[in-house]
DRENDRENGU-709299 format. One record per residue (C-alpha): x, y, z; residue in three letters; residue number from 1. Coordinates in Angstrom, 1 decimal. Layout:
<sezas>
<X:X&Y:Y&Z:Z&kolza:ALA&kolro:NUM> $
...
</sezas>
This chain:
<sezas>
<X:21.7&Y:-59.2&Z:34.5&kolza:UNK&kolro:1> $
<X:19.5&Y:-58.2&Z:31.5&kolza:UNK&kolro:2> $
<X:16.7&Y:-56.0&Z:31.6&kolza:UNK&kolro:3> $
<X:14.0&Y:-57.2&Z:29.8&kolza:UNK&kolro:4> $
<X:12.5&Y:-54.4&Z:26.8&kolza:UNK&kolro:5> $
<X:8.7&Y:-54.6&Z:26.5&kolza:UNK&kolro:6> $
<X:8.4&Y:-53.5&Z:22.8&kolza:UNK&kolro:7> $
<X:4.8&Y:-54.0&Z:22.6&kolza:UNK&kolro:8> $
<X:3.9&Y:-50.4&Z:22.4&kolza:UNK&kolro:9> $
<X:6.5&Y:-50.1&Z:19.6&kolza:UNK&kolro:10> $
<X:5.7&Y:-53.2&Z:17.7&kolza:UNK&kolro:11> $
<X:1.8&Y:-52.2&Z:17.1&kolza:UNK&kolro:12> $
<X:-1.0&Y:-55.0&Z:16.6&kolza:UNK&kolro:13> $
<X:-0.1&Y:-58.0&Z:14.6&kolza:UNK&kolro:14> $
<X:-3.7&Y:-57.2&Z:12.6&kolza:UNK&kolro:15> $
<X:-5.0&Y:-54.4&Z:10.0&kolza:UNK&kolro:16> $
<X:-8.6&Y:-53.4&Z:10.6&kolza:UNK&kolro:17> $
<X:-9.9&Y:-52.3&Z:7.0&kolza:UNK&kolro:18> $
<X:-13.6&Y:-51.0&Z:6.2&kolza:UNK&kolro:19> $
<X:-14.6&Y:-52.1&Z:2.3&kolza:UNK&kolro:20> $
<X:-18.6&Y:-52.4&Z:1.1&kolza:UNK&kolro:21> $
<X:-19.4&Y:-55.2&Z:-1.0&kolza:UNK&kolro:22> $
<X:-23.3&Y:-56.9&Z:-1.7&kolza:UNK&kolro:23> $
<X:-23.6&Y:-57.8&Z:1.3&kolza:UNK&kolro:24> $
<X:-22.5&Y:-55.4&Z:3.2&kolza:UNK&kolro:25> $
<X:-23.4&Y:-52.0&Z:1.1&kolza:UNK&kolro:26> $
<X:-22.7&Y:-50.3&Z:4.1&kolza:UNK&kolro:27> $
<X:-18.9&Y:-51.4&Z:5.3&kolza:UNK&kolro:28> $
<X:-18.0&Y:-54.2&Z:7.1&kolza:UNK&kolro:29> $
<X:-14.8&Y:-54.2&Z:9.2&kolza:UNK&kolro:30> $
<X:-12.1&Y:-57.3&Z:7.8&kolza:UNK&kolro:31> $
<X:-9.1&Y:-58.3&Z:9.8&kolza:UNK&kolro:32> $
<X:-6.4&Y:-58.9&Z:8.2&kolza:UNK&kolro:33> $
<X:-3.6&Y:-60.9&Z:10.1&kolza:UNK&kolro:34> $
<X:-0.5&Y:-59.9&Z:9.5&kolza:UNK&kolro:35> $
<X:1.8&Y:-62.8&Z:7.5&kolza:UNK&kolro:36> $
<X:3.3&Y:-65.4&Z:9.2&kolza:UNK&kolro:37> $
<X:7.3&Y:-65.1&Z:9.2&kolza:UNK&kolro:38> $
<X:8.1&Y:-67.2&Z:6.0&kolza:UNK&kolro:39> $
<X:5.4&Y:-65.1&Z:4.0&kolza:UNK&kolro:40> $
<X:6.4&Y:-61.6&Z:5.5&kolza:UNK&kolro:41> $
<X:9.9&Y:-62.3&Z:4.3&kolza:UNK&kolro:42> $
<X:8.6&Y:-63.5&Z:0.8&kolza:UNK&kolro:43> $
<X:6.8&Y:-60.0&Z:0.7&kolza:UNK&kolro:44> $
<X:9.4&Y:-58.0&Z:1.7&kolza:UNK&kolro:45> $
<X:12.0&Y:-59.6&Z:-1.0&kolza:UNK&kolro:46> $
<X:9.1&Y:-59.0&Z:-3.9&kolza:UNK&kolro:47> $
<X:8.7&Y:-55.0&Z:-2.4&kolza:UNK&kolro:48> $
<X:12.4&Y:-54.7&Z:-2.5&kolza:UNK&kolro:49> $
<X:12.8&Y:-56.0&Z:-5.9&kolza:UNK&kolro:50> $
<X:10.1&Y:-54.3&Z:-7.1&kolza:UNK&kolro:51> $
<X:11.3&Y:-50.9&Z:-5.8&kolza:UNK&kolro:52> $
<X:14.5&Y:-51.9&Z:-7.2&kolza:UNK&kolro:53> $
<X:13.1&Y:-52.2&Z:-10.7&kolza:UNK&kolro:54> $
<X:11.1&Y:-49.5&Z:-10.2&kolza:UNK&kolro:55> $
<X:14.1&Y:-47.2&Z:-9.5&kolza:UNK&kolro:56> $
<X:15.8&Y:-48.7&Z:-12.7&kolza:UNK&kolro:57> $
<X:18.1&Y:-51.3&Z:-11.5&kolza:UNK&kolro:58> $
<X:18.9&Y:-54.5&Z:-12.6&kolza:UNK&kolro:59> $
<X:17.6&Y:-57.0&Z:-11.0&kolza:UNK&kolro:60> $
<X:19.1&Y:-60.5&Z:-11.0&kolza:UNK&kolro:61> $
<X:18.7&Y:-63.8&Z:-12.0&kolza:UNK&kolro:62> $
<X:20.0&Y:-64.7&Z:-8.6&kolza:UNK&kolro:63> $
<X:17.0&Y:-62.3&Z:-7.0&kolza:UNK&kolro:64> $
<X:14.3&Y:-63.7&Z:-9.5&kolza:UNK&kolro:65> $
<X:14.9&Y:-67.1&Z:-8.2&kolza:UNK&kolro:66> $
<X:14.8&Y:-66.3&Z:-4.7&kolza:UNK&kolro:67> $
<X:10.9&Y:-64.8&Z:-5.5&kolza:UNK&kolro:68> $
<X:10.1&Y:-68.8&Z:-6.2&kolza:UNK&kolro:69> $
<X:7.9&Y:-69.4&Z:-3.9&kolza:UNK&kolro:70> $
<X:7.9&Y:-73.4&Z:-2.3&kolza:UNK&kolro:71> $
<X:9.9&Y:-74.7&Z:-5.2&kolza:UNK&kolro:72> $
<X:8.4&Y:-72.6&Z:-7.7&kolza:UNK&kolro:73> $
<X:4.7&Y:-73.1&Z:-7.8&kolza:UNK&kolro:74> $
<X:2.9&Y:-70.8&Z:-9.0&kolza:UNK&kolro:75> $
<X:2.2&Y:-68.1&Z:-5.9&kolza:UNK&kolro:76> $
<X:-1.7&Y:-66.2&Z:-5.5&kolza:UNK&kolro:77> $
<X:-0.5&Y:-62.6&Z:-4.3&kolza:UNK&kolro:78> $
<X:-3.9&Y:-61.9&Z:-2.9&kolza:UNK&kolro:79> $
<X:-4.4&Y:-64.9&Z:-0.8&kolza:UNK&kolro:80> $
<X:-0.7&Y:-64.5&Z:0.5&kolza:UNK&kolro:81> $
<X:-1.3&Y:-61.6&Z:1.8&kolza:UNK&kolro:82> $
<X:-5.1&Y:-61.5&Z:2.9&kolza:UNK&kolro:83> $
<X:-5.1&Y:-64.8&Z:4.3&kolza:UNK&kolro:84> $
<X:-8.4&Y:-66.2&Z:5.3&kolza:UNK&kolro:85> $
<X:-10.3&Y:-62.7&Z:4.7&kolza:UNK&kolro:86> $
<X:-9.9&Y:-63.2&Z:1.2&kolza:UNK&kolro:87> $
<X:-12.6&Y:-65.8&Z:1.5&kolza:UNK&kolro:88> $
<X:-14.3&Y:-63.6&Z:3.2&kolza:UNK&kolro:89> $
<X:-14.7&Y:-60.6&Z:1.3&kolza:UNK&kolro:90> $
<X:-15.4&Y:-63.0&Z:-1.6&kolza:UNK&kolro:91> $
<X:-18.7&Y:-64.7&Z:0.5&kolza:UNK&kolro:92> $
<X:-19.6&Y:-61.0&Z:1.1&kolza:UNK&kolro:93> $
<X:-19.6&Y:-60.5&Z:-3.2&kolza:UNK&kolro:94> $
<X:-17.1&Y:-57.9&Z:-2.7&kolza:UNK&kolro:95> $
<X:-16.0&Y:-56.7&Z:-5.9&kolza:UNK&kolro:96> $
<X:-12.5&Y:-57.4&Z:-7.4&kolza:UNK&kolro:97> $
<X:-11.3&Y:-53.7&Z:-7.5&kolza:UNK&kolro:98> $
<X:-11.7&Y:-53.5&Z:-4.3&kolza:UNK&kolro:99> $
<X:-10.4&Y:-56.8&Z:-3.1&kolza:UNK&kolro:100> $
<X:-7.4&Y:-56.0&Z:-5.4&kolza:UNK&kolro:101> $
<X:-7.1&Y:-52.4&Z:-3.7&kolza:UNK&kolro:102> $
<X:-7.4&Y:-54.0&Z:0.0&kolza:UNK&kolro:103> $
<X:-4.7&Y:-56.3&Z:-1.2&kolza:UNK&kolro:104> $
<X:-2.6&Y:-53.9&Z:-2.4&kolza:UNK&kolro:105> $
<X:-2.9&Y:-51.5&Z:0.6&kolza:UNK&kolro:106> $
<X:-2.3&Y:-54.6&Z:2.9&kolza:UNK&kolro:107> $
<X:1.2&Y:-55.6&Z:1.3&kolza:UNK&kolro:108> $
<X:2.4&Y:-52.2&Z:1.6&kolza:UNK&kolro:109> $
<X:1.3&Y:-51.9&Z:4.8&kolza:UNK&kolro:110> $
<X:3.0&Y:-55.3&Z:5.9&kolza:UNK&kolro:111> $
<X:6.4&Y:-54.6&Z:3.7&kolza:UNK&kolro:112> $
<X:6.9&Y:-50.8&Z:4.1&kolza:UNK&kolro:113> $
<X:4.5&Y:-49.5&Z:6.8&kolza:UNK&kolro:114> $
<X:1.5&Y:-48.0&Z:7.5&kolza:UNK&kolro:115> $
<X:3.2&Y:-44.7&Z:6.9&kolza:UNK&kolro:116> $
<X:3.8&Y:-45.6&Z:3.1&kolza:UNK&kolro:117> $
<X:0.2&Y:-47.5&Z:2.5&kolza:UNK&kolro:118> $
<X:-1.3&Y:-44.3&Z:3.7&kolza:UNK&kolro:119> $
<X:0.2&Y:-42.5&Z:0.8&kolza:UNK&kolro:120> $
<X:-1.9&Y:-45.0&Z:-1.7&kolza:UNK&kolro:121> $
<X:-5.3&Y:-43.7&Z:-0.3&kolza:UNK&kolro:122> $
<X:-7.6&Y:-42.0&Z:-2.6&kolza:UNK&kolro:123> $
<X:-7.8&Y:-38.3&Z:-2.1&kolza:UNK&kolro:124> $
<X:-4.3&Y:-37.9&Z:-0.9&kolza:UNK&kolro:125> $
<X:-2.4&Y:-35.6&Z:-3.4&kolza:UNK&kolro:126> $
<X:1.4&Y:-36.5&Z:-3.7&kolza:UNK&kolro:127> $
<X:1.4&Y:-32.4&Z:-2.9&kolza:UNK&kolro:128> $
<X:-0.4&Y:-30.3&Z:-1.0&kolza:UNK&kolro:129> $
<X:-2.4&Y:-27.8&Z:-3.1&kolza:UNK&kolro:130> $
<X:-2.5&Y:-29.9&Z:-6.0&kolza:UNK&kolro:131> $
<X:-5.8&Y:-29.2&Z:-6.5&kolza:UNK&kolro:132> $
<X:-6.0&Y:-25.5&Z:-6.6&kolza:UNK&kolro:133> $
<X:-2.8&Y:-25.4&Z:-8.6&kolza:UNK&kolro:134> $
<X:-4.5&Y:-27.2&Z:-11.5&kolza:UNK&kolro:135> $
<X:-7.3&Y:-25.0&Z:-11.2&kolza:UNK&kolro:136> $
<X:-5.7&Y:-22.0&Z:-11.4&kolza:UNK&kolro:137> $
<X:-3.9&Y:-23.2&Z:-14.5&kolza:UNK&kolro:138> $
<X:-6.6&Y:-24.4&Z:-16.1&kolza:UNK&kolro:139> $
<X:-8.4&Y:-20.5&Z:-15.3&kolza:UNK&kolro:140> $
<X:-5.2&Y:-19.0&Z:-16.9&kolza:UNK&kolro:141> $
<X:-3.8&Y:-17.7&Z:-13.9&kolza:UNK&kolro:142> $
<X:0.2&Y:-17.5&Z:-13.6&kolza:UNK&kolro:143> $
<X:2.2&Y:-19.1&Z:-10.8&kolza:UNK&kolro:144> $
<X:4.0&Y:-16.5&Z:-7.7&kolza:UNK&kolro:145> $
<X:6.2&Y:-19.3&Z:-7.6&kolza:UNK&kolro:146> $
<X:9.9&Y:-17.8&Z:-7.5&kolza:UNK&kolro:147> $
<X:12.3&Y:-19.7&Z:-8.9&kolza:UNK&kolro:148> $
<X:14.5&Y:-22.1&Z:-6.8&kolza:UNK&kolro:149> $
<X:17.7&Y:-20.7&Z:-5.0&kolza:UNK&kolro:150> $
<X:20.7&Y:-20.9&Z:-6.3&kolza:UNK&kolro:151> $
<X:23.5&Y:-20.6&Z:-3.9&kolza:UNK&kolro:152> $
<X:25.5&Y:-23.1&Z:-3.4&kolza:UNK&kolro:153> $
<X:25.6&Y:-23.8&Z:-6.6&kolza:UNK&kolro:154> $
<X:28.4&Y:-23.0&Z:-9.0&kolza:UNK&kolro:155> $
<X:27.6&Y:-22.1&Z:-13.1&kolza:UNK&kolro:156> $
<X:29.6&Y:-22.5&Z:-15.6&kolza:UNK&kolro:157> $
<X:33.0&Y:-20.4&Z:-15.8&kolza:UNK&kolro:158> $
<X:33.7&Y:-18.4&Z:-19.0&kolza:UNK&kolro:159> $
<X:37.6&Y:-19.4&Z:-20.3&kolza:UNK&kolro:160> $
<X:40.0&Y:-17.7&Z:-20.6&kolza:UNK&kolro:161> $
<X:41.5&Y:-18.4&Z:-24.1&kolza:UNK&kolro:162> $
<X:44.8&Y:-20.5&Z:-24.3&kolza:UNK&kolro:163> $
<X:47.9&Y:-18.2&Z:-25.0&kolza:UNK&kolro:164> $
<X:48.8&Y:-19.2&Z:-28.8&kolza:UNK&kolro:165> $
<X:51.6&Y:-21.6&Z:-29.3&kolza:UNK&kolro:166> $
<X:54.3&Y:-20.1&Z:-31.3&kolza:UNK&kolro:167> $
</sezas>
């Protein structure tokens, strides 16, 4: 007999909770953002894979560009798709668009990748730790401690021996 798995601890909350100021709210409101229903999550995550795969450099193609048409081609709005009925919403509350595009933006990743990978599109989080101080110093002249990377493991190139003359 199976056991039934309860992976609602593992699955997290079907909604995003974001905080974004707008007119009429100059002090925050909270939005919630449902996550997409199946058809549009799947839509999302093809457009984040082919987008990472162009991103990377890779060709992407015509087979892939055609499944991005969304219900027989129409012409898809990014933002609603992924806000839903919020974007409505944060557009009653006079929002303004850089904002609405940065929710929007934070949202797909969020959806597609995880909340791990949106994290990393936050303002104020440096790709490296130290950043900050690092361009500092560089800017006040100061020289790096940094020691160069190790080498071992590694092989360099050989010097040849030369080839014994033909004769």
């Amino acid at each position: 007999m199976a056991v039934l798995k309860d992976l609602t601890q593992f699955l997290g909350d079907d909604v995003l909770a974001v905080k974004v100021s707008g007119k009429a709210h100059p002090e925050g409101k909270e939005y919630r953002i449902a996550e997409p229903d199946a058809d549009t999550g799947l839509y999302l995550m093809a457009l984040a894979q082919t987008a990472k795969k162009t991103a990377a450099g890779a060709e992407v193609t015509p087979e892939e560009l055609s499944s991005l048409q969304f219900d027989g081609g129409r012409e898809i709005d990014l933002t609603r798709m992924v806000l839903g009925d919020v974007y409505d919403e944060l557009r009653a509350d006079q929002v303004p668009l850089r904002k609405i595009a940065g929710v929007t933006q934070y949202a797909f990743i969020h959806f597609t990748m995880g909340e791990q990978v949106a994290e990393q599109l936050l303002p104020g989080e440096a790709p490296a730790p130290n950043r900050k101080a690092r361009r500092k110093a560089s800017r006040d002249g100061a020289t790096t401690t940094r020691q160069p990377g190790s080498t071992a493991g590694t092989t360099s190139a050989r010097k040849r021996k030369p080839k014994p003359k033909a004769r």
